[in-house]
C-alpha positions as CSV (number, residue, x, y, z in Angstrom):
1,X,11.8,-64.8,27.7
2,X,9.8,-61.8,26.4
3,X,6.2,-62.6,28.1
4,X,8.6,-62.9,31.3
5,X,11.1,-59.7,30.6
6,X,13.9,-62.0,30.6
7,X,17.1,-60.8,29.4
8,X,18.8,-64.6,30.2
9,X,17.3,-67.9,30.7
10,X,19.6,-71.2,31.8
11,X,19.7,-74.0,29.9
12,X,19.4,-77.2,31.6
13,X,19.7,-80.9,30.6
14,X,17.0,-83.6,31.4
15,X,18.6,-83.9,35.0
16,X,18.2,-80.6,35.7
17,X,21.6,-79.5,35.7
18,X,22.6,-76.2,33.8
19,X,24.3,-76.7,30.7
20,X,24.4,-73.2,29.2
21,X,22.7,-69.7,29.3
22,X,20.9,-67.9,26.8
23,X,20.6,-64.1,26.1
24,X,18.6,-62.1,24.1
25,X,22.0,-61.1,22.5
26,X,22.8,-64.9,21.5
27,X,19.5,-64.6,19.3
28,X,21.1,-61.0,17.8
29,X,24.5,-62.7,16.6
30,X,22.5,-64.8,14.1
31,X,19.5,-62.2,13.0
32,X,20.6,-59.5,10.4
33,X,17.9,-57.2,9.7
34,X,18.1,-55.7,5.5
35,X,16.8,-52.6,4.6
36,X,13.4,-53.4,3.7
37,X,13.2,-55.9,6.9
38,X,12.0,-55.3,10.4
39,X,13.4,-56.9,13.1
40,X,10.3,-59.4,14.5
41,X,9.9,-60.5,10.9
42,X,13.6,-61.8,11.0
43,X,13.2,-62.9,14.4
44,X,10.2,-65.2,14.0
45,X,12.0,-66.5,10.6
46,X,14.5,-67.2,12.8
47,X,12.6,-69.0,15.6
48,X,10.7,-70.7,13.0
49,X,11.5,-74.6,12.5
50,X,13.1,-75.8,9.0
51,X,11.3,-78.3,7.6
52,X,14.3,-79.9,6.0
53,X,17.6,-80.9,7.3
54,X,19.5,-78.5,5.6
55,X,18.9,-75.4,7.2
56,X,21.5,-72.4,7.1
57,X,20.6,-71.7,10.8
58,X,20.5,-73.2,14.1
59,X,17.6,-75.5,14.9
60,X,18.0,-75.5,19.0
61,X,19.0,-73.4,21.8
62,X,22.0,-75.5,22.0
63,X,23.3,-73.9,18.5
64,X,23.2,-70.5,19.6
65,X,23.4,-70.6,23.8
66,X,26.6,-69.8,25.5
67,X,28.3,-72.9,26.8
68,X,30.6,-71.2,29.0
69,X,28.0,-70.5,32.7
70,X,29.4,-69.9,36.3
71,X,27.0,-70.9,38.9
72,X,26.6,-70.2,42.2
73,X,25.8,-72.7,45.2
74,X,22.1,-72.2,47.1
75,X,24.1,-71.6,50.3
76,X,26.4,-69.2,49.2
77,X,26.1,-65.8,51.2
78,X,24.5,-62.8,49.3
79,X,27.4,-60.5,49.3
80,X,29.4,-63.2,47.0
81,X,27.4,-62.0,44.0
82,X,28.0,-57.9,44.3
83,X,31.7,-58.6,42.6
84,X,30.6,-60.8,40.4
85,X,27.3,-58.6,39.1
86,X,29.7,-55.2,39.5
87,X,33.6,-55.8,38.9
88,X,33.0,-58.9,36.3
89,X,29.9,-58.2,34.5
90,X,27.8,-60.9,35.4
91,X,24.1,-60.0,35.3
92,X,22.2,-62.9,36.4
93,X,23.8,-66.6,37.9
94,X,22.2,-70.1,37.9
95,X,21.7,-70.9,41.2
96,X,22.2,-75.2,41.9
97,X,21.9,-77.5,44.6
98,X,24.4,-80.0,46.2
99,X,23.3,-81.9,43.1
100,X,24.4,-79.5,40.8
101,X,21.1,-79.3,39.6
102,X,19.1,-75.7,39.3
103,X,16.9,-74.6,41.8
104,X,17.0,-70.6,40.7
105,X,18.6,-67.5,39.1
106,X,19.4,-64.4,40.6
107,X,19.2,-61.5,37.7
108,X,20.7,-57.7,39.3
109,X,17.2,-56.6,40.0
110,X,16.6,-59.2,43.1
111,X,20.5,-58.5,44.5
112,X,19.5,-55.0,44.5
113,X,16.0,-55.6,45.9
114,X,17.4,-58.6,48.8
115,X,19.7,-55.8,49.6
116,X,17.4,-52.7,49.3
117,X,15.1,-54.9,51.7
118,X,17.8,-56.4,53.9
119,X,18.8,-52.3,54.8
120,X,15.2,-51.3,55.2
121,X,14.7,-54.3,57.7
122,X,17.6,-53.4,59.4
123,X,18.6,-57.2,60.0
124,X,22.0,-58.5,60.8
125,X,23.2,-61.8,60.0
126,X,23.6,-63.7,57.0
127,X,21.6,-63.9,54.4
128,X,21.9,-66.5,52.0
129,X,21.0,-66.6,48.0
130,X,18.0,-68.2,48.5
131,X,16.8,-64.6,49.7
132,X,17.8,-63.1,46.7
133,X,16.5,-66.0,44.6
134,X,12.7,-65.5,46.7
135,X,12.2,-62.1,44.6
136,X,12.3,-64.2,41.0
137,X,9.4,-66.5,40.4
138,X,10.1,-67.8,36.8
139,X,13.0,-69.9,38.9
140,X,12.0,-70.8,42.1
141,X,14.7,-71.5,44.8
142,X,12.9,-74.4,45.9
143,X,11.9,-77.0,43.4
């Protein structure tokens, strides 16, 4: 996520199909930085496997992601997301097939630039998700 200036990554199964996000605040609720600590020395404790069974914190993604993920279908027209981005606080959506399976993610940088680009072209028409999803090449719309 960092290497890639992610603020969100979806979690998928072995299908493909997204069971989860996972923020860069989901890793925050579980690291508490002391007085004498810095914060990448708690995070890389954090991130660091437990040899034994018994740890006191969460061994996957799966512990600490957020369950709880609306996704949007690869056909769904670009101007469904401003609401969601804007009035309800999304900032990036899983993007899935007819399978259900993920195929990209739209973060509020490519809206903004699928917009900004659809204006400057001065096309008409509609323009689906996939347009969006063209600006972000960690998740590709195609797969």
């Amino acid at each position: 996520m960092h290497s890639e200036k992610l603020k969100a990554m979806p979690v998928i199964d072995r299908a493909r199909r997204v069971i989860g996000i996972i923020t860069w605040n989901d890793f925050f609720k579980f690291i508490k930085v002391g007085a004498n600590e810095t914060f990448p020395e708690k995070f890389r404790a954090f991130i660091r496997r437990t040899p034994d069974v018994s740890a006191n914190k969460p061994e996957s993604v799966g512990h600490i992601m957020s369950a709880s993920v609306s996704v949007l279908p690869e056909n769904t027209h670009i101007a469904d997301l401003i609401p969601l981005m804007s009035n309800q606080g999304y900032r990036q959506i899983p993007i899935v097939n007819n399978e259900n399976r993920l195929v990209g993610m739209v973060y509020q940088a490519n809206l903004i630039a699928a917009l900004f680009n659809e204006q400057s072209l001065h096309l008409t028409g509609s323009i689906a998700i996939s347009k969006a999803c063209d600006f972000n090449p960690t998740f590709p719309c195609q797969p």
